[in-house]
RODO-2510 file (C-alpha; in nm, 4 decimals, decimal comma):
residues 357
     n   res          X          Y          Z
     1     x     0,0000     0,0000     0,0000
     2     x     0,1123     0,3360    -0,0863
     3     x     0,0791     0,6565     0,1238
     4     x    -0,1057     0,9289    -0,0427
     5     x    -0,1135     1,3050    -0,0452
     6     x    -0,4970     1,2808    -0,0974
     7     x    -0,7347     1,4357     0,1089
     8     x    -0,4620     1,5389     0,3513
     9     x    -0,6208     1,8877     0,4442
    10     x    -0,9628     1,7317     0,5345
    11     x    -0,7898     1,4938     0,7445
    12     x    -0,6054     1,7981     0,9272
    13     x    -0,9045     1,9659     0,9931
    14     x    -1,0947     1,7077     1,1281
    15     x    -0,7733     1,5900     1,3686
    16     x    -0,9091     1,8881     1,5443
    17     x    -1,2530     1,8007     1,5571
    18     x    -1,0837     1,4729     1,8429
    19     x    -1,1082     1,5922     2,1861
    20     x    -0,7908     1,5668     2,3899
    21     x    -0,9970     1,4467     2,6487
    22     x    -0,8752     1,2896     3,0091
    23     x    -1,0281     0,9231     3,0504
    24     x    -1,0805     0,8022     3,3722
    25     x    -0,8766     0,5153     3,3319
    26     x    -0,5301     0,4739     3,1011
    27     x    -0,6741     0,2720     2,7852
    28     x    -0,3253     0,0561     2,8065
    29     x    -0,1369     0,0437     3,1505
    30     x     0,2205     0,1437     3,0304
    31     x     0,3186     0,3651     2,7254
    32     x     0,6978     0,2955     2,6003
    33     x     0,8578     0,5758     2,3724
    34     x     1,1384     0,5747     2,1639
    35     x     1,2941     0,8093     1,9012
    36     x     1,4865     1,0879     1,8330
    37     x     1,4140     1,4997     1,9480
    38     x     1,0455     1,5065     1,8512
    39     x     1,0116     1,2452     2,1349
    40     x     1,2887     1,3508     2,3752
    41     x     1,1396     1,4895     2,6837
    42     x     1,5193     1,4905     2,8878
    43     x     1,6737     1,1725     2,8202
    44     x     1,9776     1,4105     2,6736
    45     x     1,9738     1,6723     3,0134
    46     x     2,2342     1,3904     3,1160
    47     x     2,4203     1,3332     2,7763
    48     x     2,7425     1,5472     2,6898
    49     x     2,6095     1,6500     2,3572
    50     x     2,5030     2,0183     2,2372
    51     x     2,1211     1,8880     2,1885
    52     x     2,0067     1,9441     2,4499
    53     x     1,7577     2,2240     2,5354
    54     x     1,7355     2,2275     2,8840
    55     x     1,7224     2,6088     2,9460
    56     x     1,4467     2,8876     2,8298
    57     x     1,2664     2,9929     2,6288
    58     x     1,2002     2,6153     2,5158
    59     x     0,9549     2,4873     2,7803
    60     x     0,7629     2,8344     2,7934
    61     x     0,4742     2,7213     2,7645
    62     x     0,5346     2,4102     2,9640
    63     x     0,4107     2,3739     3,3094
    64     x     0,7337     2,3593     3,5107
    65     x     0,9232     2,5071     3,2307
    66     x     1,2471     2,3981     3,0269
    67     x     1,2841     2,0002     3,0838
    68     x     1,4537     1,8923     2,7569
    69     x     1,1823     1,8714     2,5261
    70     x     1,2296     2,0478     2,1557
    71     x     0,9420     2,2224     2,1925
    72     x     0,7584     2,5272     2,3607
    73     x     0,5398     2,3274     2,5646
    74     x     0,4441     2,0189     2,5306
    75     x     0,5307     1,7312     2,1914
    76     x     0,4184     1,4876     2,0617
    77     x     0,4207     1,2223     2,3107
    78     x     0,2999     1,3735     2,5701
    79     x    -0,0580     1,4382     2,3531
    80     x    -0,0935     1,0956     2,2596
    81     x    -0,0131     0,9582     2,6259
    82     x    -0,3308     1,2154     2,7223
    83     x    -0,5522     1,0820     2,4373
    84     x    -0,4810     0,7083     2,5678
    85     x    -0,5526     0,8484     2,9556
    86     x    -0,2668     0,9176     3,1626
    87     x    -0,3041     1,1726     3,3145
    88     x     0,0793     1,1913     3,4439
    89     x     0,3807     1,2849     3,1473
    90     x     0,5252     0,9582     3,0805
    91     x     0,8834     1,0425     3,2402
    92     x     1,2283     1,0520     3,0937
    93     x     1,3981     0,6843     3,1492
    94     x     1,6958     0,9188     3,2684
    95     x     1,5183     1,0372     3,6186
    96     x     1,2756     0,7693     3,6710
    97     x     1,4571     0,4607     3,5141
    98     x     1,3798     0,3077     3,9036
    99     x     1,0376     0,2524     4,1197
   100     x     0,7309     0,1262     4,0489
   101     x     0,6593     0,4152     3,8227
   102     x     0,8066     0,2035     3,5639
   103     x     0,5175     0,0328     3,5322
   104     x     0,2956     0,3314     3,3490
   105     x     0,6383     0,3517     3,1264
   106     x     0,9109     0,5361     3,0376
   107     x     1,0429     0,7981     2,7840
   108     x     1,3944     0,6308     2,6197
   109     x     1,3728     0,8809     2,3364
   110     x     1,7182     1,1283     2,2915
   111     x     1,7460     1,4389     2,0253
   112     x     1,9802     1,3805     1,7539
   113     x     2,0025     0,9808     1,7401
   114     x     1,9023     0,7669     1,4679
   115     x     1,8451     0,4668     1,3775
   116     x     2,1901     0,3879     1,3337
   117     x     2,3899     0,3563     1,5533
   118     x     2,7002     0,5964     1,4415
   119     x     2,3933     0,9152     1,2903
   120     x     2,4341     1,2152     1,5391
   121     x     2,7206     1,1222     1,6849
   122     x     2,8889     1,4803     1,5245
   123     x     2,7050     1,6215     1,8078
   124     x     2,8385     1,4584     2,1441
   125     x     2,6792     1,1490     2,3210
   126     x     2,3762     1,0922     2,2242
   127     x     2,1420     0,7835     2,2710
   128     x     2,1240     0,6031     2,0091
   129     x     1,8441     0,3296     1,9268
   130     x     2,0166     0,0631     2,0291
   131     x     2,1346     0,2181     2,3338
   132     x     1,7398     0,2806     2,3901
   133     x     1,6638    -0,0710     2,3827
   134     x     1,9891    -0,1650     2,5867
   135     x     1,8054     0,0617     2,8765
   136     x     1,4835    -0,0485     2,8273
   137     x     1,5859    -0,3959     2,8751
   138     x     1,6983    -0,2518     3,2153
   139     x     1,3387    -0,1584     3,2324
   140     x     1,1905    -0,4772     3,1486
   141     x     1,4491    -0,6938     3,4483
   142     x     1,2633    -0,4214     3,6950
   143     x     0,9216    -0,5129     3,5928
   144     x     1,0023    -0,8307     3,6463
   145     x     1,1431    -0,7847     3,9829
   146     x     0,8344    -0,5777     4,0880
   147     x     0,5574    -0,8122     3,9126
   148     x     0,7176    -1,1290     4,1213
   149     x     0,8188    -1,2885     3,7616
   150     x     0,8970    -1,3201     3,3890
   151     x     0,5711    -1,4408     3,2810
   152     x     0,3858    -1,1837     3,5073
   153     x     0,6337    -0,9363     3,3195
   154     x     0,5640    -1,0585     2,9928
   155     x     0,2022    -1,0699     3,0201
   156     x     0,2146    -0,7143     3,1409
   157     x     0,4189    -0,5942     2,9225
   158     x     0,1910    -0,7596     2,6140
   159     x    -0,0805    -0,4939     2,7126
   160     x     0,0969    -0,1670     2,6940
   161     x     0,1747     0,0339     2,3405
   162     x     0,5042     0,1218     2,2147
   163     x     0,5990     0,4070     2,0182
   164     x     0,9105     0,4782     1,8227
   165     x     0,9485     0,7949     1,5761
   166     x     1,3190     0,7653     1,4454
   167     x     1,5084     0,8062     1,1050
   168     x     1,4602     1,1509     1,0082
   169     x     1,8644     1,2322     1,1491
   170     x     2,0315     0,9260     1,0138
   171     x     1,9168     1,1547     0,6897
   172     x     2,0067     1,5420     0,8635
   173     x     2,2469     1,3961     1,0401
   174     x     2,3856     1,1426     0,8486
   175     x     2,3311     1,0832     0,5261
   176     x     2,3323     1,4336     0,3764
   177     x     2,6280     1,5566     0,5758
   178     x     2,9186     1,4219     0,4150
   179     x     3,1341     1,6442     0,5856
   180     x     3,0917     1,4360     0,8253
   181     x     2,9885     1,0608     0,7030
   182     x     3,0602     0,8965     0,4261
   183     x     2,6744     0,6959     0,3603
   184     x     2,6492     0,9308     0,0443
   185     x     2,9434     0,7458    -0,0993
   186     x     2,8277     0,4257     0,0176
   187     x     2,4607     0,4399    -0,0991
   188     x     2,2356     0,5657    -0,3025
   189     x     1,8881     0,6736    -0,1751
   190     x     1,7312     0,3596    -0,2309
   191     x     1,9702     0,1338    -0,0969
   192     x     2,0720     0,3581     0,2059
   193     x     1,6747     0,3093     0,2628
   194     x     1,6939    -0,0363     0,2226
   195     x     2,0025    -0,0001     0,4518
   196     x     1,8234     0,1742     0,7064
   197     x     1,5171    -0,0462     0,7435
   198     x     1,7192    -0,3570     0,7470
   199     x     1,9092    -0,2035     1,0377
   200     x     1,5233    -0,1015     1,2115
   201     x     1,4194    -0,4575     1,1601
   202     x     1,6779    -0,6181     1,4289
   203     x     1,5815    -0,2920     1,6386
   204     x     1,1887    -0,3943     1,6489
   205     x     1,2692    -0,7447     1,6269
   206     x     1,4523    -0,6951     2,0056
   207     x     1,1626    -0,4545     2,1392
   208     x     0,9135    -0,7644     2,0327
   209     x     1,1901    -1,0409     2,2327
   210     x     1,1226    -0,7923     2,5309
   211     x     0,7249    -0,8071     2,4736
   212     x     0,6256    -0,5857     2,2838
   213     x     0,3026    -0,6359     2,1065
   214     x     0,1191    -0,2964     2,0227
   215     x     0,3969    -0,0765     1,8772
   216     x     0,3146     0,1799     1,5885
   217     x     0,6100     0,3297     1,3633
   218     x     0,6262     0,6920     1,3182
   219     x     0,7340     0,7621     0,9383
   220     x     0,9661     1,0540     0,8844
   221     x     0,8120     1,4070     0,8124
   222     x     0,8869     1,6554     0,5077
   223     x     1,2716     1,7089     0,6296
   224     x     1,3251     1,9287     0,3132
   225     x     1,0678     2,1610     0,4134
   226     x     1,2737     2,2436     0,7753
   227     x     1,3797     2,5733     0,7991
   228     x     1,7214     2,4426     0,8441
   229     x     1,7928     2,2420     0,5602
   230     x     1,6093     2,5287     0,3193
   231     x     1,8555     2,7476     0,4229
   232     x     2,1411     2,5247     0,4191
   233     x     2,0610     2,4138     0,0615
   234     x     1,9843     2,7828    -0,0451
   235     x     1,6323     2,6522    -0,1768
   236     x     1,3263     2,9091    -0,2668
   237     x     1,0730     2,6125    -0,0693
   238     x     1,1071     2,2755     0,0221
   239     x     1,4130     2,1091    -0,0538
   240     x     1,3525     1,7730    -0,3048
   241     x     1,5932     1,5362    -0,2291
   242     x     1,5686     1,5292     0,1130
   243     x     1,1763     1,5013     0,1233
   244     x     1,2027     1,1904    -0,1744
   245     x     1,4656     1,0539     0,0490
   246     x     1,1865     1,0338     0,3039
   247     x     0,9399     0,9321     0,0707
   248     x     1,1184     0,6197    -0,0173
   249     x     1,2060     0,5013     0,3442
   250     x     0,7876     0,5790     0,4413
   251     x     0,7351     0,3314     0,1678
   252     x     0,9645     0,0981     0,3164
   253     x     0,8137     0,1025     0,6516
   254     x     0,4882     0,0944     0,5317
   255     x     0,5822    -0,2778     0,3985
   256     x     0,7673    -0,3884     0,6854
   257     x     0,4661    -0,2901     0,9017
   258     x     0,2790    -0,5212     0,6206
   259     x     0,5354    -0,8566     0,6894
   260     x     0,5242    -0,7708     1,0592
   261     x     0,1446    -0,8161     1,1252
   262     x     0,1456    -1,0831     0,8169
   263     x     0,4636    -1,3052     1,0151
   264     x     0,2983    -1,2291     1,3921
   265     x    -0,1176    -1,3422     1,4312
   266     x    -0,0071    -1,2110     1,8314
   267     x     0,0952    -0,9004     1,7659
   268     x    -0,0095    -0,5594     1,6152
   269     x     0,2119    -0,3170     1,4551
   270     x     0,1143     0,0093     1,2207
   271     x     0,2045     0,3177     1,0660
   272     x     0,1647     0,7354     1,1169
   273     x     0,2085     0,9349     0,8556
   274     x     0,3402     1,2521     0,9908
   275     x     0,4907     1,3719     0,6260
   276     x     0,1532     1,5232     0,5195
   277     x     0,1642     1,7674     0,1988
   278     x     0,3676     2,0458     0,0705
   279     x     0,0730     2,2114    -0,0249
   280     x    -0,1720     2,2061     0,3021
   281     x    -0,3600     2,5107     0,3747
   282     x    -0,1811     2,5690     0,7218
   283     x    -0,3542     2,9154     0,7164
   284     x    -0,7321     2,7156     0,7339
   285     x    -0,5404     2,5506     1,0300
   286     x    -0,4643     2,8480     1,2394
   287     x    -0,1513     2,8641     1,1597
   288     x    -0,0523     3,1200     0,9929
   289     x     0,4043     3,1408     0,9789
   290     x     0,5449     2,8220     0,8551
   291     x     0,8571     3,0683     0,6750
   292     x     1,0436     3,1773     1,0214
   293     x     1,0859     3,0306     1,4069
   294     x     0,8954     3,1274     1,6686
   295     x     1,2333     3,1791     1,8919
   296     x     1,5462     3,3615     1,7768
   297     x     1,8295     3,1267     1,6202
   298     x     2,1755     3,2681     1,5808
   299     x     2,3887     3,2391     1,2171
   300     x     2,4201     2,8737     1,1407
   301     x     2,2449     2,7350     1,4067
   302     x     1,8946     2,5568     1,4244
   303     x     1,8439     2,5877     1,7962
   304     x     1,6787     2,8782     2,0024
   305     x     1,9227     3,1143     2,1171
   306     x     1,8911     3,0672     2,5369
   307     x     1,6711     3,3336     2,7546
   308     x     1,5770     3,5411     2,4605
   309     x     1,2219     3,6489     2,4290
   310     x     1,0010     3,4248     2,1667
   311     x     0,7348     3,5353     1,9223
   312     x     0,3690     3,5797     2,1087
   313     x     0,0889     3,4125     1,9248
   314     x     0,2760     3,0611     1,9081
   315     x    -0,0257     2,8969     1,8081
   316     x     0,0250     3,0633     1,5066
   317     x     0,3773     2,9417     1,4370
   318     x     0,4312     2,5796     1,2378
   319     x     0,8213     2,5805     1,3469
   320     x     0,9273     2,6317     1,6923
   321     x     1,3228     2,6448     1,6205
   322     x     1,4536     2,5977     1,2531
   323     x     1,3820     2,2003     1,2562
   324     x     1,1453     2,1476     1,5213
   325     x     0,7615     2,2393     1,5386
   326     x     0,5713     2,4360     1,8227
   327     x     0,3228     2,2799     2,0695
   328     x    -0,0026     2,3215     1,8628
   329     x     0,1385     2,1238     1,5655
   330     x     0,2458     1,8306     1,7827
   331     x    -0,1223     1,8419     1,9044
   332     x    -0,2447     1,8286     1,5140
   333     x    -0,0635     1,5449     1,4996
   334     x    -0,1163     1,3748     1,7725
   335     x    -0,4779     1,3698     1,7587
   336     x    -0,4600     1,2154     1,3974
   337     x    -0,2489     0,9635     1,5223
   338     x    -0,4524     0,8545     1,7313
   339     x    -0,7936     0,9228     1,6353
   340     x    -0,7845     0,9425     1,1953
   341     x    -1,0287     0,7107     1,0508
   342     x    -0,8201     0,7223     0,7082
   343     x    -0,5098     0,4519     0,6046
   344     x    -0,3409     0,7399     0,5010
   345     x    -0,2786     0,8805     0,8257
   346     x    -0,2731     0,5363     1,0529
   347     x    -0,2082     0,2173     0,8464
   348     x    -0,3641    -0,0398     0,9253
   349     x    -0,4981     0,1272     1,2302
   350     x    -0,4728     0,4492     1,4237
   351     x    -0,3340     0,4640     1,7936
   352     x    -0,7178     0,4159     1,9561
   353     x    -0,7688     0,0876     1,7322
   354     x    -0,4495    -0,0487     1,8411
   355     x    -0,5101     0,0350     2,2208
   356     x    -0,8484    -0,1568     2,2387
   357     x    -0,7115    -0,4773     2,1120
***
């Protein structure tokens, strides 16, 4: 199945018609995150790397202000763990890897990693996927320990959804910076997809050894339309090669997700589409600047500048920094992740499907 443009808009507009509602009760009891800055909410406070954003004005709209996420308040996570009920933020494995808080899950996600394991290394110690797994499995000997046993563990563990939204850097940050890596030379785009989903195969195959059974694969997003790469590449609007790039690993996860649910009858996995279209309407949206950053970024950077004074209406605002996205875009998304009736949003199923099985 391919993932379509079509009817993209209509979809956007009626993400918003999904309350983000609190239930009463979590609709799975542990939520398990994994991925790169989009999904970070600390996990790199404690790394010696520069991405981190642990200081203002990134958390000003958050309630206890800067924590690590890339975002003005809130991402992506953190709406999709509200639509499935918790009403507690799913906390970074870095502060809260101990306890029987474990047991509503953990936050393993860490800005700038990739899928594999040598993308985003240019820019200190980050975590990379395999390292995320490597401390999850830390996780899973603790829920064993506090559920009495391995079975208990396992059957626990079956119950709970697992999120991972990684890839987009092993292309920033990897692929088309040969400066730094030589993939480019290796590969071309095809087969450095090919190469990357090969490598995210072992990956899920290990979160499934450690009991995962509900886990749904974020696809990369339009990475040529960042404000950072359209000004690295000098481009008038969205930068090709990097968005077909993405394209053609979607595709690819789209049919691993297929030989995943067609090689497992007791297990579940799907798709989000997060690239959208180049040509959506934002302004229908409310959202009415997707050409500039809500917060200031110096020369050559793509990260706010610290303790200077963002823009006001950040509702308004599609990009937060020069690659990351503000608050009420990560809602947008998060709602059609989880709610969207359409396969071109949430193949075969959207977030709420997957929770009630």
């Amino acid at each position: 199945m391919a993932i379509t443009d079509k009817g993209y808009l209509c979809v956007l507009l009626c993400a918003f018609l999904i309350p983000a509602v609190v239930i009463a009760a979590p609709q799975v009891p542990c939520y398990f995150i994994f991925g790169d800055s989009v999904f970070d909410n600390g996990n790199n406070n404690y790394q010696l790397t520069v991405a981190k954003v642990n200081y203002p004005p990134y958390g000003v709209d958050f309630p206890t202000g800067p924590t690590g996420r890339f975002s003005n308040g809130r991402n992506l996570p953190d709406f999709v763990a509200n639509l499935l009920g918790f009403t507690n933020y799913i906390p970074p494995f870095a502060t809260s890897g101990r306890g029987r808080g474990v047991l509503q899950g953990l936050n393993y996600a860490s800005g700038g990693s990739g899928i594999l394991n040598e993308t985003g290394t240019q820019m200190g110690g980050i975590i990379s996927l395999h390292n995320q797994l490597k401390n999850h499995g830390v996780t899973v000997s603790n829920v064993e320990k506090l559920l009495g046993n391995k079975e208990a563990a396992k059957r626990y563990l079956n119950k709970c959804i697992y999120s991972i939204g990684i890839g987009a850097n092993d292309y920033i940050n990897n692929y088309f910076r040969p400066q730094y890596y030589n993939s480019s030379k290796q590969f071309n785009p095809q087969q450095f997809a090919d190469h990357l989903i090969r490598a995210y195969t072992g990956h899920i195959m290990t979160l499934y050894n450690y009991g995962a059974r509900k886990v749904a694969l974020f696809g990369i997003g339009q990475i040529g339309c960042t404000l950072r790469e359209i000004g690295e590449f000098h481009a008038q609007g969205c930068v090709p090669e990097l968005n077909n790039a993405a394209k053609l690993f979607n595709e690819r996860l789209i049919s691993l997700v297929d030989q995943l649910n067609r090689n497992s009858k007791i297990s579940k996995f799907t798709y989000i589409n997060i690239y959208g279209s180049e040509t959506t309407d934002f302004k229908s949206l409310g959202i009415k600047v997707v050409n500039a950053s809500c917060c200031e970024v110096a020369q050559g950077q793509e990260l706010c500048l610290p303790y200077r004074t963002p823009c006001k209406n950040r509702n308004e605002y599609l990009f937060w920094d020069l690659v990351h996205t503000t608050e009420a875009m990560d809602l947008l998304l998060a709602k059609k992740a989880y709610g969207s009736p359409f396969p071109t949003d949430a193949y075969p199923i959207n977030l709420s499907e997957l929770a009630r099985l």
